[in-house]
ZADO-1210 file (C-alpha; in nm, 4 decimals, padded with zeros to 6 digits):
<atoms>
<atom x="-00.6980" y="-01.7193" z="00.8363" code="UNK" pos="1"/>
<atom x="-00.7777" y="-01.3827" z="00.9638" code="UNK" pos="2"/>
<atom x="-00.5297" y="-01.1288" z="01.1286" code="UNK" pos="3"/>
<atom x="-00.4679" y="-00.7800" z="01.1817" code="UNK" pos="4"/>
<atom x="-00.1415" y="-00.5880" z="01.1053" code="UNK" pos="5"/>
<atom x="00.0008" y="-00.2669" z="01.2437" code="UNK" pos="6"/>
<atom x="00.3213" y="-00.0876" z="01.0914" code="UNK" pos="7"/>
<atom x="00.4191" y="00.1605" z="01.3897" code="UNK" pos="8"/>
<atom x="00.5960" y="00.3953" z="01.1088" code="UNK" pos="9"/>
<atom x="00.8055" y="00.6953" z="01.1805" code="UNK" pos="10"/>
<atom x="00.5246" y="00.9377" z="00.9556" code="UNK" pos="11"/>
<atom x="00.2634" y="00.7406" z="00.9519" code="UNK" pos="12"/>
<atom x="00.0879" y="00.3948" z="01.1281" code="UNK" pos="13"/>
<atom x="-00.0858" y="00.1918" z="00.9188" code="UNK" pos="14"/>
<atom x="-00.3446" y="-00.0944" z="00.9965" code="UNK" pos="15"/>
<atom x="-00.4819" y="-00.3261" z="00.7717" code="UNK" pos="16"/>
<atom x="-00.7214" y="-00.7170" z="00.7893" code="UNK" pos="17"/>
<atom x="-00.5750" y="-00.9640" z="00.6195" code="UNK" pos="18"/>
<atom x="-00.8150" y="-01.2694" z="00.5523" code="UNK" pos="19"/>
<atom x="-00.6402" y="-01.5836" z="00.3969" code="UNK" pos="20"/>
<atom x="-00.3364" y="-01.3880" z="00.2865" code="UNK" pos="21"/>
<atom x="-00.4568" y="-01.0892" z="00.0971" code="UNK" pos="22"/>
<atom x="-00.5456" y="-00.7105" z="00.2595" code="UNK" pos="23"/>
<atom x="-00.9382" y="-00.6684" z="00.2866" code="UNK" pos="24"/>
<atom x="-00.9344" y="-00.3266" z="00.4132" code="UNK" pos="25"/>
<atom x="-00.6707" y="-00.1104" z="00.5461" code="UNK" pos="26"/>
<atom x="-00.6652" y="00.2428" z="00.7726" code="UNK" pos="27"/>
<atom x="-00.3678" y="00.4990" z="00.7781" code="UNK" pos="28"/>
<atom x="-00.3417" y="00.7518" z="01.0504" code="UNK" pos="29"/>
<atom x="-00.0538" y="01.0586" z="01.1557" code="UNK" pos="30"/>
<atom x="00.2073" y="00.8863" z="01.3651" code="UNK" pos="31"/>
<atom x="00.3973" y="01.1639" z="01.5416" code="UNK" pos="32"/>
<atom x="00.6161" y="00.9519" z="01.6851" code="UNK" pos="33"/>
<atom x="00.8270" y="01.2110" z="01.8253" code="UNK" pos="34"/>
<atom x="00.5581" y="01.2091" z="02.0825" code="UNK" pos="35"/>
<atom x="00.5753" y="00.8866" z="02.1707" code="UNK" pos="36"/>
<atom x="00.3784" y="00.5347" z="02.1071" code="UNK" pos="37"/>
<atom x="00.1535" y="00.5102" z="02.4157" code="UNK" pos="38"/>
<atom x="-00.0024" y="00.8616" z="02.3049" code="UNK" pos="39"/>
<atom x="-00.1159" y="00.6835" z="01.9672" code="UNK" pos="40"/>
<atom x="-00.2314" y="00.3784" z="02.1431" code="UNK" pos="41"/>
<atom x="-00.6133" y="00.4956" z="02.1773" code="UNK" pos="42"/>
<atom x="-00.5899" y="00.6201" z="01.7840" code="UNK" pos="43"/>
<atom x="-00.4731" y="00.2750" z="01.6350" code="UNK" pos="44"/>
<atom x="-00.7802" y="00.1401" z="01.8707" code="UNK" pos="45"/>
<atom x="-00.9839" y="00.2953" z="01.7382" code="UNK" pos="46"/>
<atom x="-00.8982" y="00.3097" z="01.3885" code="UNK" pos="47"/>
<atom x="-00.8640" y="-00.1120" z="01.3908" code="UNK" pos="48"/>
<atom x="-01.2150" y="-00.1338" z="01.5798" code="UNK" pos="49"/>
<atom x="-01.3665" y="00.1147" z="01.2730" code="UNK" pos="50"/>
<atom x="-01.2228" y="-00.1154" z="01.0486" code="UNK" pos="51"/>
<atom x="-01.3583" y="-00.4317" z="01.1528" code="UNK" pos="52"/>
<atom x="-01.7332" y="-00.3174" z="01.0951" code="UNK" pos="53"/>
<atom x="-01.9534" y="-00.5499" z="01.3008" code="UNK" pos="54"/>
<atom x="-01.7013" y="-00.8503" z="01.2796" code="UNK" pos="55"/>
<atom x="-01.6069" y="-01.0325" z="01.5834" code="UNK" pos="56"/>
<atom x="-01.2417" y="-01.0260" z="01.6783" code="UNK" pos="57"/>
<atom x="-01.2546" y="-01.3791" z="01.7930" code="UNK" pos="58"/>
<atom x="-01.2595" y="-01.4533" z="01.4211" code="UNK" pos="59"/>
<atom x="-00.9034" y="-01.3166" z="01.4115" code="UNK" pos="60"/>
<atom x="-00.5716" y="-01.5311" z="01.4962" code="UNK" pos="61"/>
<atom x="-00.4127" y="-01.2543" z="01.6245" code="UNK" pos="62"/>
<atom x="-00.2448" y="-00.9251" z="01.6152" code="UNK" pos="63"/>
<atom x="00.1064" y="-00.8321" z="01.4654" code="UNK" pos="64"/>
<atom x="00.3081" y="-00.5505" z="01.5261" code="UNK" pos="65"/>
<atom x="00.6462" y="-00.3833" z="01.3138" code="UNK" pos="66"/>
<atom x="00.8429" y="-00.1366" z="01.4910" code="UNK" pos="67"/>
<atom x="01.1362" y="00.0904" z="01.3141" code="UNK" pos="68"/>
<atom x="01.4037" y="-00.0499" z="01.5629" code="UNK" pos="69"/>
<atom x="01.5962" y="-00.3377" z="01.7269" code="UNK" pos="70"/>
<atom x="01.2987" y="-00.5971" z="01.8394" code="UNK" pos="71"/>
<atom x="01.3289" y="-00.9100" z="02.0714" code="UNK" pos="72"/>
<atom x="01.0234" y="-01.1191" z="01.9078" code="UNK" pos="73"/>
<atom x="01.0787" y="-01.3745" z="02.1577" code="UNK" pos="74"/>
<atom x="01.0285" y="-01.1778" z="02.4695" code="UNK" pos="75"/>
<atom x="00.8307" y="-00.9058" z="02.2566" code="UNK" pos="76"/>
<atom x="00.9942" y="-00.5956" z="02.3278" code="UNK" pos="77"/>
<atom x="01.1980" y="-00.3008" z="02.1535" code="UNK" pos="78"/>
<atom x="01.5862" y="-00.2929" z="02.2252" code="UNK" pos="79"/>
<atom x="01.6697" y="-00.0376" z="02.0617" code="UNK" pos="80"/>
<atom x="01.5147" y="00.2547" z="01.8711" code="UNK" pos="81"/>
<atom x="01.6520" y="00.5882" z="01.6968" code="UNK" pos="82"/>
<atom x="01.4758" y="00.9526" z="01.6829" code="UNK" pos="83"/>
<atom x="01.1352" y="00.8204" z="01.7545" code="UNK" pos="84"/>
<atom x="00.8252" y="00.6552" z="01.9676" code="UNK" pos="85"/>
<atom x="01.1215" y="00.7079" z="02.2410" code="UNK" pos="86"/>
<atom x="00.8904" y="00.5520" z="02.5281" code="UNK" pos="87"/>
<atom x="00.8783" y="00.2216" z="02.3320" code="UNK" pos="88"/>
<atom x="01.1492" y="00.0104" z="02.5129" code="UNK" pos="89"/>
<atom x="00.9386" y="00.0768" z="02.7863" code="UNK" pos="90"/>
<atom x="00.6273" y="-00.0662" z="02.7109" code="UNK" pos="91"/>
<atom x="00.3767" y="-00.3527" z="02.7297" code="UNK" pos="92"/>
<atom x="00.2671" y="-00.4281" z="02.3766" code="UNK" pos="93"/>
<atom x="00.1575" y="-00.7545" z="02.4355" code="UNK" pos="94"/>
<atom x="-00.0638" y="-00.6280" z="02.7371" code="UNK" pos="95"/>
<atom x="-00.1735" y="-00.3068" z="02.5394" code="UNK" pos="96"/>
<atom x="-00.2927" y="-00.6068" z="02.2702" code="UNK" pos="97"/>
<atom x="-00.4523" y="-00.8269" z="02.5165" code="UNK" pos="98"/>
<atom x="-00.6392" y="-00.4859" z="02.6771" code="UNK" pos="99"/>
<atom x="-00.7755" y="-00.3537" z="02.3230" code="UNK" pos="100"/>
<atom x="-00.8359" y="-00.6686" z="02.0924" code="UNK" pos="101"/>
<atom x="-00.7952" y="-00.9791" z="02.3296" code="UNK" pos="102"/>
<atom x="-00.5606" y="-01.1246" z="02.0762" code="UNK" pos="103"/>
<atom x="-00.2282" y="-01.2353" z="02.0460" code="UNK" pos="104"/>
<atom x="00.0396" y="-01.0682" z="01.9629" code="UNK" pos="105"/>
<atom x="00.3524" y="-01.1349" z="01.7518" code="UNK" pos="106"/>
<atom x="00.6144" y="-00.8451" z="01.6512" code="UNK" pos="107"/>
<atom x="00.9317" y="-00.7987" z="01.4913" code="UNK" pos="108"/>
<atom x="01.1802" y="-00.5185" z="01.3232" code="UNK" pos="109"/>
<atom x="01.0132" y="-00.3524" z="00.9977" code="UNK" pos="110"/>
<atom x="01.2812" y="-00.4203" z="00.7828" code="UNK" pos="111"/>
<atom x="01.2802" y="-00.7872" z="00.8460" code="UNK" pos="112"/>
<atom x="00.9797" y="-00.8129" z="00.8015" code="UNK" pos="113"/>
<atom x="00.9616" y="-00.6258" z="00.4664" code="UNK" pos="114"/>
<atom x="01.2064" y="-00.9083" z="00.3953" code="UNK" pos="115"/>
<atom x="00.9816" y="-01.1904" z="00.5253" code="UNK" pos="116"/>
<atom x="00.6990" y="-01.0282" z="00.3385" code="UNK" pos="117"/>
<atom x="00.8483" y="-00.9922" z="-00.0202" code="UNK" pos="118"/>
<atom x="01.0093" y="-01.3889" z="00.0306" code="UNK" pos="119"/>
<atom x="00.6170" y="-01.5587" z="00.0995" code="UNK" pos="120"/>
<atom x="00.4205" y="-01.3318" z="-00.1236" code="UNK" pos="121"/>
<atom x="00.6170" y="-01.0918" z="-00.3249" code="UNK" pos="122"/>
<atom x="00.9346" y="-01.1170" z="-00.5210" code="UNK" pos="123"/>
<atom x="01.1183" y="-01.3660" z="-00.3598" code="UNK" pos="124"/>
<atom x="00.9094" y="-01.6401" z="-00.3439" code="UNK" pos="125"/>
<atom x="01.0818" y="-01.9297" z="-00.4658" code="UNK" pos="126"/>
<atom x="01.4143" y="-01.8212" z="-00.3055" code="UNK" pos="127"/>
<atom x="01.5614" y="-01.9476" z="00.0527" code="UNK" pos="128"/>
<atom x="01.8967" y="-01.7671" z="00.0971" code="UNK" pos="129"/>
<atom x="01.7849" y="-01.3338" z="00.0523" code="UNK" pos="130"/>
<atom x="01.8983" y="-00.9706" z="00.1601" code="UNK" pos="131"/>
<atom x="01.7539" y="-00.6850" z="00.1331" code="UNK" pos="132"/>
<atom x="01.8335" y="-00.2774" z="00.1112" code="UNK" pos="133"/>
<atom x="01.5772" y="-00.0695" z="00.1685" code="UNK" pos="134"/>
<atom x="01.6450" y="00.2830" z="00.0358" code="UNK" pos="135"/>
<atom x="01.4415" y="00.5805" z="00.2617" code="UNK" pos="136"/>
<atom x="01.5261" y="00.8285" z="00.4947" code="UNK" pos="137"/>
<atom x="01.7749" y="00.5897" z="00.6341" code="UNK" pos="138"/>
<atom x="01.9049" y="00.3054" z="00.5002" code="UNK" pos="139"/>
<atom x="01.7178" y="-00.0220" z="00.5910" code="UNK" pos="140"/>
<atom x="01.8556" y="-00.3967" z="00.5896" code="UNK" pos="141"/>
<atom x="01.7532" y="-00.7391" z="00.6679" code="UNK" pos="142"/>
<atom x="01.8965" y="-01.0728" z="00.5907" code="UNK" pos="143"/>
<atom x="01.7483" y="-01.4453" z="00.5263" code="UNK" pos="144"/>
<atom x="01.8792" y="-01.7857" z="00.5373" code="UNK" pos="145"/>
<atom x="01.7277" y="-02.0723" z="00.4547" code="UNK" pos="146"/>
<atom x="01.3842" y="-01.8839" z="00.4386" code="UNK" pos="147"/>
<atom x="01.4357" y="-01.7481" z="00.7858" code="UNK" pos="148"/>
<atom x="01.5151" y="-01.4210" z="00.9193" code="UNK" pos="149"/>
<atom x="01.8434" y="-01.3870" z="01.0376" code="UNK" pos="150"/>
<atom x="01.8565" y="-01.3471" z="01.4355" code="UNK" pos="151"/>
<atom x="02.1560" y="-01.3021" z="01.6951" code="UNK" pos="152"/>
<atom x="02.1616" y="-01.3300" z="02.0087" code="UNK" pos="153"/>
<atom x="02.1034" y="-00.9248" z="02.0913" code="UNK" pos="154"/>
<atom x="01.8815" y="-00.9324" z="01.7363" code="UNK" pos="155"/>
<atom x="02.0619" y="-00.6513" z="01.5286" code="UNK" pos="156"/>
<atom x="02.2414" y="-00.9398" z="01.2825" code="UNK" pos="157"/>
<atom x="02.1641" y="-00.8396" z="00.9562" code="UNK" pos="158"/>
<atom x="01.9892" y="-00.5231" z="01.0725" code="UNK" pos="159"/>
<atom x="02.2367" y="-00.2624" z="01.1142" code="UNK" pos="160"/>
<atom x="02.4318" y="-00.3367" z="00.7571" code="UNK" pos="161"/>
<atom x="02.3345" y="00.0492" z="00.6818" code="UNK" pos="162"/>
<atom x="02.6353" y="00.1186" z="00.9752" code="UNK" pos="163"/>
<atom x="02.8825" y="-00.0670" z="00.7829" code="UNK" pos="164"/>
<atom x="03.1549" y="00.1989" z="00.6965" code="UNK" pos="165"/>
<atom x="03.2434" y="00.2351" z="00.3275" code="UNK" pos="166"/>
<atom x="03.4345" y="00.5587" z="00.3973" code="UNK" pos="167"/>
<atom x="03.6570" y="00.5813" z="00.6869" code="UNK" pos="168"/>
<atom x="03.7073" y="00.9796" z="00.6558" code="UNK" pos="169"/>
<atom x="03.3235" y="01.0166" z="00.5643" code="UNK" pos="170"/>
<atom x="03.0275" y="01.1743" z="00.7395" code="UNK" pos="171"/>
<atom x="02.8990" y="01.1920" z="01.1140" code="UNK" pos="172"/>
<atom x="02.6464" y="00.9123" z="01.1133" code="UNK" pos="173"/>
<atom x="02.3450" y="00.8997" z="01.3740" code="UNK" pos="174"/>
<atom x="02.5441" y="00.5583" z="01.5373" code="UNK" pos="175"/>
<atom x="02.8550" y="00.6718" z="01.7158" code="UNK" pos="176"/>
<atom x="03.0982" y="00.6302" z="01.4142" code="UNK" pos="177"/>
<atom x="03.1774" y="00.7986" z="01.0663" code="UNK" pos="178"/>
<atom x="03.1151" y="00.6857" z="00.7155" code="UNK" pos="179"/>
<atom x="02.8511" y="00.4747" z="00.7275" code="UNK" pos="180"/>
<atom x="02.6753" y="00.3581" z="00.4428" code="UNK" pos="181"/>
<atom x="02.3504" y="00.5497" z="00.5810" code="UNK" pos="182"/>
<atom x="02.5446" y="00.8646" z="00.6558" code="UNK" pos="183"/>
<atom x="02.7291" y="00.8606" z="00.2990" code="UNK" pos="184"/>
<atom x="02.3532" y="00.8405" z="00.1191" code="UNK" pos="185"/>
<atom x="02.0260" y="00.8480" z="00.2742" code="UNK" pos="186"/>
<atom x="01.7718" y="01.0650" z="00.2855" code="UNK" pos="187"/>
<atom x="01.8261" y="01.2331" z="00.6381" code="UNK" pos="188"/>
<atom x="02.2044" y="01.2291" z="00.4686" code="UNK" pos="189"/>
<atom x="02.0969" y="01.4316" z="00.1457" code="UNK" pos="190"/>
<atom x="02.0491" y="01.7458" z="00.2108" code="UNK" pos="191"/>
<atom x="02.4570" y="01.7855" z="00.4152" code="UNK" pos="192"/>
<atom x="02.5984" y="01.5916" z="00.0855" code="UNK" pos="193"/>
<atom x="02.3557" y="01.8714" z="-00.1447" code="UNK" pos="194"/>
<atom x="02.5501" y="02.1363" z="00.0423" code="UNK" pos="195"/>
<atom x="02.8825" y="02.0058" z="00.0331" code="UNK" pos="196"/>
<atom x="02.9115" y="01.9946" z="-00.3420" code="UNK" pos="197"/>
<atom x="03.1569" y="02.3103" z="-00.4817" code="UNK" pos="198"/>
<atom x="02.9207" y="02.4175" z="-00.7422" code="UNK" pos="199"/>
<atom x="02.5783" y="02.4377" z="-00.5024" code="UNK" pos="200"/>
<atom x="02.5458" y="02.7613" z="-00.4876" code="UNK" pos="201"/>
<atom x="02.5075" y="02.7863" z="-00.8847" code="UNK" pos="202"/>
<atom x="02.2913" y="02.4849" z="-00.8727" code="UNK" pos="203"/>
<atom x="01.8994" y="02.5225" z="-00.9085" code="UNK" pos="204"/>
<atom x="01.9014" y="02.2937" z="-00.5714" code="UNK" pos="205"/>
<atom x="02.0300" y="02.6159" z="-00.4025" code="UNK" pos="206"/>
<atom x="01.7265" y="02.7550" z="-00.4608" code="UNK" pos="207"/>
<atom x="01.5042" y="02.4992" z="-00.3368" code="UNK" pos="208"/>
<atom x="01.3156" y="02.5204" z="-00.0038" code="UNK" pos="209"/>
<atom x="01.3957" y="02.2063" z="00.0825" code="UNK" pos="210"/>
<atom x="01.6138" y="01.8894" z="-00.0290" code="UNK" pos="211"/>
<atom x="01.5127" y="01.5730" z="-00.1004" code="UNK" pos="212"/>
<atom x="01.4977" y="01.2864" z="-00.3740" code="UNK" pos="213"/>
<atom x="01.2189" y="01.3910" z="-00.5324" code="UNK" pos="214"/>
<atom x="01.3603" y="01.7580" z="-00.5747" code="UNK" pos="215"/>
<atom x="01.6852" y="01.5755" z="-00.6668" code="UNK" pos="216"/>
<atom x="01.4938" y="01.3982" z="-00.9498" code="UNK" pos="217"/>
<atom x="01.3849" y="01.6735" z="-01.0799" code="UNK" pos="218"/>
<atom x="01.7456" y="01.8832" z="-01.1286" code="UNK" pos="219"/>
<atom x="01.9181" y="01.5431" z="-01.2165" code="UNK" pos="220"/>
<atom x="01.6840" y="01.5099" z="-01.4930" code="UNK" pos="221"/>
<atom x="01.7535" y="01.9031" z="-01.6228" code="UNK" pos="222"/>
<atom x="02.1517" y="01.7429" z="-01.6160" code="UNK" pos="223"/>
<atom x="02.2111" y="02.0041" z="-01.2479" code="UNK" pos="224"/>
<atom x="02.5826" y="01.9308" z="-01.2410" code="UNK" pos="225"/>
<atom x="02.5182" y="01.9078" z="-00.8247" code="UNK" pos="226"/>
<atom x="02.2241" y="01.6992" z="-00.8673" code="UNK" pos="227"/>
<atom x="02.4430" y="01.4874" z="-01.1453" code="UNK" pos="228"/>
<atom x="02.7405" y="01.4576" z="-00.8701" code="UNK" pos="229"/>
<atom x="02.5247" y="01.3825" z="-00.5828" code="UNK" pos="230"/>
<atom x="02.3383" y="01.1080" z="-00.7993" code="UNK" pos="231"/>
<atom x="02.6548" y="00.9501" z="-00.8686" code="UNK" pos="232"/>
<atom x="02.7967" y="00.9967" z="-00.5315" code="UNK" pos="233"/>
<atom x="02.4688" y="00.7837" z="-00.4118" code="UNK" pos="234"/>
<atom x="02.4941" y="00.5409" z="-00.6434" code="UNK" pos="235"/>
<atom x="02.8288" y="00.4116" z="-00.5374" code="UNK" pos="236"/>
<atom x="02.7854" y="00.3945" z="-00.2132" code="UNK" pos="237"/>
<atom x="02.4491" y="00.1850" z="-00.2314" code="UNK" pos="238"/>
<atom x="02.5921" y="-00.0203" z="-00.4724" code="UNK" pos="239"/>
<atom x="02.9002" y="-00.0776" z="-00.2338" code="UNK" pos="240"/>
<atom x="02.6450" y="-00.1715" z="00.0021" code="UNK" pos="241"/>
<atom x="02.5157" y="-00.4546" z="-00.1684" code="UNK" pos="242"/>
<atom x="02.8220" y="-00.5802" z="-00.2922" code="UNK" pos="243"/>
<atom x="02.9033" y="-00.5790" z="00.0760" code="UNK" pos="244"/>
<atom x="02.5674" y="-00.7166" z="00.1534" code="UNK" pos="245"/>
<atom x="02.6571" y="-01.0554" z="-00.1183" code="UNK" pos="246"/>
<atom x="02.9434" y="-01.1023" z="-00.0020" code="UNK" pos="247"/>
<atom x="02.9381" y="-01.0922" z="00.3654" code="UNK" pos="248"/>
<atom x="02.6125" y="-01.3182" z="00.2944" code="UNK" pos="249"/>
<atom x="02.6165" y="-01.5003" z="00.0401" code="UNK" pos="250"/>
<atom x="02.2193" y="-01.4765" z="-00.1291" code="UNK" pos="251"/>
<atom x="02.0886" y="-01.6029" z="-00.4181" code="UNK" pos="252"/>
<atom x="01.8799" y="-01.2729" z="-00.4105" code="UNK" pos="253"/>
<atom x="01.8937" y="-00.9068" z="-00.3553" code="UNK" pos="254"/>
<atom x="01.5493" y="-00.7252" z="-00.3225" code="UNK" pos="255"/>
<atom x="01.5209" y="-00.3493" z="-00.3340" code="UNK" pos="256"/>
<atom x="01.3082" y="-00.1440" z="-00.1826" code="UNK" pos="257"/>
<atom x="01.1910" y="00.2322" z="-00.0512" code="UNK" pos="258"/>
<atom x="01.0438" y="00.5621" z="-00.1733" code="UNK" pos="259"/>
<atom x="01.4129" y="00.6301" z="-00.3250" code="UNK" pos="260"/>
<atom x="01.4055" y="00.3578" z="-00.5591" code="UNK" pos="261"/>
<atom x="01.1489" y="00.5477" z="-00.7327" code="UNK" pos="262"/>
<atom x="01.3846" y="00.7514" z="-00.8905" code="UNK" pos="263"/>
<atom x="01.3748" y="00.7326" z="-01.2669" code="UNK" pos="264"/>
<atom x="01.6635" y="00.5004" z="-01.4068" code="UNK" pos="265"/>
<atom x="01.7656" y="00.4270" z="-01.0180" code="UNK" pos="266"/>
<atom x="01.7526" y="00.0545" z="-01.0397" code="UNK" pos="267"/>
<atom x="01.9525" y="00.0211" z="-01.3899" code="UNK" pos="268"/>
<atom x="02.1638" y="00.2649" z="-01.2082" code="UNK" pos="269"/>
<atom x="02.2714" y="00.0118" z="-00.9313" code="UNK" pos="270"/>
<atom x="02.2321" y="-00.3472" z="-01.0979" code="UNK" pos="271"/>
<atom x="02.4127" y="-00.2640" z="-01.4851" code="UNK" pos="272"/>
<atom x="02.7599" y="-00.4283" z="-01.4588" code="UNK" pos="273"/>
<atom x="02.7294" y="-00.4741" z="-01.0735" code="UNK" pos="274"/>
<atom x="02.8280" y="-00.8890" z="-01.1767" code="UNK" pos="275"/>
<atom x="03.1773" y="-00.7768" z="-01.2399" code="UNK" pos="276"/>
<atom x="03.2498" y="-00.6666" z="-00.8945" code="UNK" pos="277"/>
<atom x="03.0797" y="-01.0046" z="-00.7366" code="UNK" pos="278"/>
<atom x="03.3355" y="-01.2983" z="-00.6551" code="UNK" pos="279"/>
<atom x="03.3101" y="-01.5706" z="-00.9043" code="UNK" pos="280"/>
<atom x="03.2102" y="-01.8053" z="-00.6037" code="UNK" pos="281"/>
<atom x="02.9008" y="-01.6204" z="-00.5112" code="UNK" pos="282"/>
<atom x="02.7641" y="-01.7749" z="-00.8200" code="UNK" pos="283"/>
<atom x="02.4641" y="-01.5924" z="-01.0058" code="UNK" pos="284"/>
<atom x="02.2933" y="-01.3490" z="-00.7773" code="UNK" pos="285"/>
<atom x="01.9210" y="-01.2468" z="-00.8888" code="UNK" pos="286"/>
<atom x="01.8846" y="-00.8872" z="-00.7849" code="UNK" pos="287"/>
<atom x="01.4562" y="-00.7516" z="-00.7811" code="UNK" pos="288"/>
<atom x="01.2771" y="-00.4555" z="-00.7069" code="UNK" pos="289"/>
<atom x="01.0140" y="-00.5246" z="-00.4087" code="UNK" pos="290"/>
<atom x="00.6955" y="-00.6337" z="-00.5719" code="UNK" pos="291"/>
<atom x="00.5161" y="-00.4680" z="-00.2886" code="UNK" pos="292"/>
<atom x="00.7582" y="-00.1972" z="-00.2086" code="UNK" pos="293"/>
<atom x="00.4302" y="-00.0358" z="00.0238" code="UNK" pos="294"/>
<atom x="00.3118" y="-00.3162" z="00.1789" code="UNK" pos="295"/>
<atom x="00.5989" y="-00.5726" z="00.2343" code="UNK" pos="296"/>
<atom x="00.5956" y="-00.5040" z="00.6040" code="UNK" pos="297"/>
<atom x="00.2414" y="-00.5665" z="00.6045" code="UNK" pos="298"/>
<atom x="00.2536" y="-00.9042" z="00.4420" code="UNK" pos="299"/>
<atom x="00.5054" y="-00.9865" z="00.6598" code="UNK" pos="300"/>
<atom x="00.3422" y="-00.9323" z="00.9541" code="UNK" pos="301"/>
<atom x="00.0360" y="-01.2142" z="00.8378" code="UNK" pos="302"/>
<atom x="00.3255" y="-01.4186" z="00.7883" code="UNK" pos="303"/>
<atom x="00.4562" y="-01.4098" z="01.1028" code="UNK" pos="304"/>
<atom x="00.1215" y="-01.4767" z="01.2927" code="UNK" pos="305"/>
<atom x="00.0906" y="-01.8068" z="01.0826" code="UNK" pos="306"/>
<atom x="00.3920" y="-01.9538" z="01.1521" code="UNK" pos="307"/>
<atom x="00.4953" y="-01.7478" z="01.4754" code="UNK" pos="308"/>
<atom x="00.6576" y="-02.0987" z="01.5888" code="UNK" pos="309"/>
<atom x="00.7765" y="-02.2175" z="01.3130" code="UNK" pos="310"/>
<atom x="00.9119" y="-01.8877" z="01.2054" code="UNK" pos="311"/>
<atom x="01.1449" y="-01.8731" z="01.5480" code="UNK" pos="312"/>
<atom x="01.2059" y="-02.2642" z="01.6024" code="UNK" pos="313"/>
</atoms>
């Protein structure tokens, strides 16, 4: 089977084919999203058409679609959507599809399908009953039973786990409350925490021209005591987010994921010992890094045009 894939991402959109499961070519353009989607409708045209070379879009099953917000994939249209591609609840996709490739269209939140993605052809194949955390410049979530995405009847089950408070005299979060998971250690959260710390102004992050992980890396590694107590600071909050995550779902599996969990040591960071804190009813729970950490969305996305039906029946 043949299908095309678009991830609407806050930096960047990227478009790839997928014949019979695997990526045969792929495009990556600017996203701007703070302009809007509709203004990058004519770009992601055009960028799909270069791709497909001479081929005939009949050949393709259809077209799917992530977007980095609150998605109705029955009725095919964003709910709810923070910071960018603002115009989005307001739109047509599946007539903008129809106009431009005469195809089909499917769509659903990124983060579940990053989830659906890693469970049919990454990491979690093999498993029925999944979460994920998915560590960026917010904090994404998604949750699977029985090899399905989990869905409510307004869609955000499983979705919003990042607002789950850990700290009820914490941060400002984005949502309306405090303390959030996202707002105690994200990457839009880092550089407020960076600040915060007593000794940052004798810190080599003081000196930086701008805050992020990476940077963070690199002064945690020189043993920064800032960097050190922001590191640590992180690392129990995401790890009281999964432990939240197990047991308020009960997986078999927890699968990692984002540019953050690139940071050296990260993983054995959040996984050594974490077994102690898990009720003894949970049972073993397998805990992975994403196998395709870049791509899960994508994957996803050919998943869902497959089995579309059998994927919300």
């Amino acid at each position: 089977m043949k299908s095309i894939a678009i991830d609407f991402g806050g930096s960047s959109i990227k478009m790839v084919l997928f014949q019979d499961g695997k990526i045969s070519k792929r495009r990556t353009i600017p996203a701007y999203s703070h302009k809007g989607l509709a203004p990058r409708f004519a770009d992601t045209e055009a960028a799909v058409r270069g791709m497909l070379e001479g081929e005939e879009l009949r050949e393709y099953a259809g077209v799917g679609i992530a977007m980095p917000g609150i998605v109705d994939p029955v009725r095919k249209k964003v709910l709810g959507i923070y910071d960018k591609y603002e115009d989005s609840k307001s739109l047509d996709l599946e007539q903008w599809c129809r106009e431009a490739f005469g195809l089909p269209m499917v769509m659903e939140m990124d983060s579940k399908l990053a989830l659906m993605g890693e469970l049919n052809s990454g990491c979690g194949q093999g498993y029925k009953d999944a979460v994920m955390l998915i560590l960026g410049t917010g904090v994404g979530t998604a949750v699977a039973f029985d090899g399905k995405i989990l869905n409510s009847r307004n869609y955000v089950a499983g979705a919003l786990s990042s607002h789950i408070i850990i700290n009820m005299d914490g941060d400002q979060c984005t949502c309306p409350n405090s303390g959030c998971l996202e707002a105690t250690a994200s990457g839009w959260a880092l550089e407020r925490l960076v600040r915060s710390q007593p000794e940052y102004i004798a810190s080599g992050l003081a000196g930086e021209d701008e805050i992020n992980f990476r940077i963070l890396e690199k002064w945690y590694l020189k043993q920064d005591k800032t960097a050190v107590s922001v590191l640590k600071k992180c690392v129990k909050a995401w790890r009281t987010g999964i432990l939240n995550l197990i047991h308020a779902y009960d997986p078999e599996l927890v699968v990692l994921s984002g540019a953050i969990m690139n940071f050296r040591g990260l993983y054995q960071m959040l996984t050594e010992g974490l077994d102690r804190f898990i009720w003894d009813c949970c049972g073993h729970v397998e805990i992975k890094r994403a196998e395709h950490p870049e791509d899960s969305v994508l994957y996803g996305l050919y998943h869902l045009v497959k089995n579309f039906m059998t994927v919300y029946n």
